[in-house]
C-alpha positions, 0 to 999 in steps of 0.5 A, a space after each residue: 615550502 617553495 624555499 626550502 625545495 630550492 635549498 634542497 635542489 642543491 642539497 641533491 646536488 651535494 649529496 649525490 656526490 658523496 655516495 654515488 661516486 663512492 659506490 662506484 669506486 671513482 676516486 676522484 672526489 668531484 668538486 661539488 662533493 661534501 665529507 659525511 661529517 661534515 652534513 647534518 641529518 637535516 642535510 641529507 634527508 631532504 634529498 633522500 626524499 626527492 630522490 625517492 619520489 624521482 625513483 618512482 618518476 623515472 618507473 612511471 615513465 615505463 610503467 605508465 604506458 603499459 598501464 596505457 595511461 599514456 603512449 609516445 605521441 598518445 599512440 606509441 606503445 614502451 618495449 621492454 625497460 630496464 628503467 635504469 634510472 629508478 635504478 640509480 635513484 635507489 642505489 646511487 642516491 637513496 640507500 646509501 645515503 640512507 646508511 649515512 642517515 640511519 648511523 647519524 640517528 643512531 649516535 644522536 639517539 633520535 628515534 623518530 628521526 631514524 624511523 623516518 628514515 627507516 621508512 624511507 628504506 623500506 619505500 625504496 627497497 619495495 620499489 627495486 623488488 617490485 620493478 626487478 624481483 630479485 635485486 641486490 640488498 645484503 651486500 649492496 651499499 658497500 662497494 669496497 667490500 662488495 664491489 659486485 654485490 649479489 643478487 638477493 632473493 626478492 621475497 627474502 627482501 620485501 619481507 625484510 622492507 615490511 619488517 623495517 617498516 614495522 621498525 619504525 611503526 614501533 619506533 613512532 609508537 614509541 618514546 623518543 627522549 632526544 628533543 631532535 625534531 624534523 623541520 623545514 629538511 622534511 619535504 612531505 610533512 614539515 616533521 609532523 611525526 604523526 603524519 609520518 607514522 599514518 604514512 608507513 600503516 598506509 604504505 604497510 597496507 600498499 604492501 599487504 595488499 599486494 602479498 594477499 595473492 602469495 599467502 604473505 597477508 590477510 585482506 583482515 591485515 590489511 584492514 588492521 593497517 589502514 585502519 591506521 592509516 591516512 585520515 584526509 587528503 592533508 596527509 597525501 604525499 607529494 613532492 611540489 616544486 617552487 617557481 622556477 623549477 618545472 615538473 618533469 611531467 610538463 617538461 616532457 609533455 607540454 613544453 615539448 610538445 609546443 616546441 615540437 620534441 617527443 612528448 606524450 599523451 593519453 591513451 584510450 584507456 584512461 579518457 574511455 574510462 572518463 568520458 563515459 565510453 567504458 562506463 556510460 552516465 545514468 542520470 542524465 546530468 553527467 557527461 563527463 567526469 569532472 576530473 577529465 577537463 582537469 588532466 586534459 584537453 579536446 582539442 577537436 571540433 566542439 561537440 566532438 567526443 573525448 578521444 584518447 589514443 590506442 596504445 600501439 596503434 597509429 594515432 587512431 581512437 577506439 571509435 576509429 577517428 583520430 585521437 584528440 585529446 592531450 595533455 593540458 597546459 595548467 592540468 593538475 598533473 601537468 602544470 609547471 608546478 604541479 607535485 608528484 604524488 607518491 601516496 594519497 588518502 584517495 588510494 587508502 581509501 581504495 585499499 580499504 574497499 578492496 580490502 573489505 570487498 575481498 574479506 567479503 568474499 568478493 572475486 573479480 567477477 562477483 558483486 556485493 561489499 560491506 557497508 564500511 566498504 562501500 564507504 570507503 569506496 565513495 569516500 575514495 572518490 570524494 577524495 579525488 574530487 576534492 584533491 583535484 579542486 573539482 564538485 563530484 556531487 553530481 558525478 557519485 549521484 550518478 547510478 554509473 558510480 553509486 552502484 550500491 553495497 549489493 550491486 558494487 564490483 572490484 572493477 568499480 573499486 579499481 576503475 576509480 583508484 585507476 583514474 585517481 592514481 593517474 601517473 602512480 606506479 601503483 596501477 602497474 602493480 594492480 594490473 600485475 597482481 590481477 594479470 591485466 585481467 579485463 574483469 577487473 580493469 575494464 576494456 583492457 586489452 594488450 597493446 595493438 602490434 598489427 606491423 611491429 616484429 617484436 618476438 613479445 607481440 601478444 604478451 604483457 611486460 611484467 617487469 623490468 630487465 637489469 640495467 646494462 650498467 650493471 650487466 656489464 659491469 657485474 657478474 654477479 647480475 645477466 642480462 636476459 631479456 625473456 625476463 620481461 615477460 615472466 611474473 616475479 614472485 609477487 605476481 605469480 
């Protein structure tokens, strides 16, 4: 795994120079740049991978913080975003390469090799409708013929992401008489073809779960595929990183912070949601969740409390003294070699759960689940805990968390899948989809603006606004910035 990361590093590097250039017009082939012929499916989807997961990286960075996972210096709250460069990685790096990709299958007949790649398509193309609404797609991919490609209507999009995901379901399901296998070229899965089709009924269910509110899916869909989904953490995906090369997350958070450059740290939200301020322990055996020294570190006095920082404010924590907690040098997020994760069996887990409570008849203020749906909320958990290498057995003892069939809300449901998809895109479409209700997200409140002259004072960012690159470079897209307050169809 750590060789073969290091090979496809510099495979990024190759293949970036063959389409993102192309897409632009730039007639000048960069040295480093190989022909499409002369690359081999195993060449090019490996970074095709490391792209994708970058596109959700470069999102998060924006995202996070208005989910308050997270400020600038622990306290400093994200304006607007184009995100521009989850931009780049979808349609400089990733969708081109994947027409590439989808054409080799084709002429070598492999199927699963190509439904592979088809769910590739479809993760990327429900990335660009989720940051932007609407966003180019039939006449994107294809600068010669359309060198300033159209905006397509986002609905029409995703349902066309869903139906190329059900492509590769079927595909997967299916034969495949080529004998063309994946192998070490597959960062996730090392081409254990299984575990890819459990990925795209997962992600199909991420999707469903989020057209329930738009009449696109049912809360039975949803249970139809996840119940086909991810079965352990084994099937989590994640992108690691080999010694000598650094997750972004450390870079930027604890090498910078020790040598004195911008960094981040975490909000109020986050630490109040584990430190048993937001939701106070029971037993009297549990003071913190377990999670928490894992993510981070008090540097306070001891004894002092967990304090993260309010987002917006000036380095204050909720109870008024000064935030103390920081992101931890060797945390599970933030070591060196830490993986970005994508998806994970605990977020399947979650889906099952709020799936099941909505079938139910749950609401965001009602209370009471089925039993497979309390199952699934405590295996959610379990999940978390054992992903992270920490005991939750005191922690889902604890009458806080184990709640009961009867007694269970939504906001239990997403106070745990909040925590465990720390640094998840995801949360921010949760947030959306629930209008960053404080019923369903508990003590959320918009980001403190006391002394800010932003004419958005008082209003959530909803999306991302189009990148200047494109703005300027094609009519077809305008830049307007009121669009960051305003839902996209998906969150209406």
């Amino acid at each position: 795994m750590k060789n073969k990361i290091k090979n496809i590093l510099l495979l990024v590097l190759l293949t970036t120079g063959i389409y993102s250039c192309e897409d632009y017009l730039d007639v000048n082939t960069p040295s480093s740049a190989q022909t499409e012929e002369a690359l081999d499916m195993k060449d090019i989807i490996g970074p095709v991978m490391f792209n994708t997961v970058y596109a959700f990286y470069y999102a998060e960075l924006s995202y996070g913080n208005y989910t308050q996972y997270f400020g600038s210096y622990g306290y400093g709250a994200a304006g607007l975003t184009s995100t521009s460069s989850t931009w780049s990685n979808i349609y400089t790096e990733a969708l081109p390469n994947i027409e590439v990709l989808k054409t080799k299958a084709d002429e070598q007949g492999a199927v699963h090799y190509k439904a592979v790649v088809k769910i590739l398509e479809a993760v990327n193309l429900s990335l660009a409708v989720e940051c932007w609404g609407d966003v180019p797609y039939s006449e994107a991919g294809d600068a010669f013929t359309f060198p300033y490609p159209k905006l397509d209507d986002g609905e029409t999009v995703y349902a066309q992401a869903l139906s190329i995901l059900n492509e590769a379901i079927s595909d997967l399901e299916g034969a495949d008489n080529s004998q063309i296998l994946m192998g070490a070229e597959d960062l996730f899965y090392d081409g254990d073809f299984d575990q890819w089709l459990r990925a795209a009924y997962t992600f199909k269910a991420r999707m469903q779960l989020k057209l329930i509110n738009t009449g696109g899916a049912t809360a039975s869909d949803v249970l139809a595929s996840i119940n086909n989904g991810f079965t352990s953490n084994s099937d989590n995906i994640m992108l690691e990183f080999p010694e000598g090369e650094i997750n972004p997350f450390y870079s930027t958070n604890i090498l910078a912070r020790n040598t004195s450059n911008f960094y981040r740290a975490p909000n109020d939200q986050i630490v109040s949601m584990m430190n048993g301020t937001t939701y106070p322990f029971e037993s009297g055996v549990v003071e913190i969740d377990p999670r928490l020294p894992e993510f981070f570190e008090n540097e306070g006095e001891p004894g002092d409390p967990w304090r993260g920082f309010m987002n917006g404010g000036t380095g204050e924590s909720s109870d008024g003294e000064d935030g103390n907690t920081f992101y931890k040098d060797g945390g599970y997020h933030t070591s060196a070699t830490a993986p970005l994760i994508l998806m994970t069996y605990a977020e399947a887990m979650f889906i099952k759960a709020e799936a099941e409570f909505l079938a139910n008849g749950g609401t965001t203020t009602s209370s009471g689940i089925s039993t497979a749906g309390y199952n699934a909320y405590l295996a959610g958990i379990e999940a978390s805990m054992d992903e992270i290498g920490v005991s939750g057995t005191d922690y889902l003892a604890d009458t806080a968390v184990a709640v009961g069939e009867a007694g269970l809300m939504l906001n239990h449901i997403m106070k745990e899948k909040y925590i465990a998809n720390f640094h998840n895109v995801e949360t921010y479409n949760d947030m959306r989809r629930y209008d960053f209700s404080s019923d369903v997200f508990k003590d959320l409140a918009l980001r403190l603006e006391e002394d800010s002259e932003s004419e958005y004072v008082g209003q959530w960012f909803r999306r991302s606004i189009y990148p200047s690159t494109e703005t300027n470079s094609n009519e077809n897209i305008t830049y307007d910035e009121t669009t960051s307050i305003t839902n996209i169809w998906l969150f209406e």
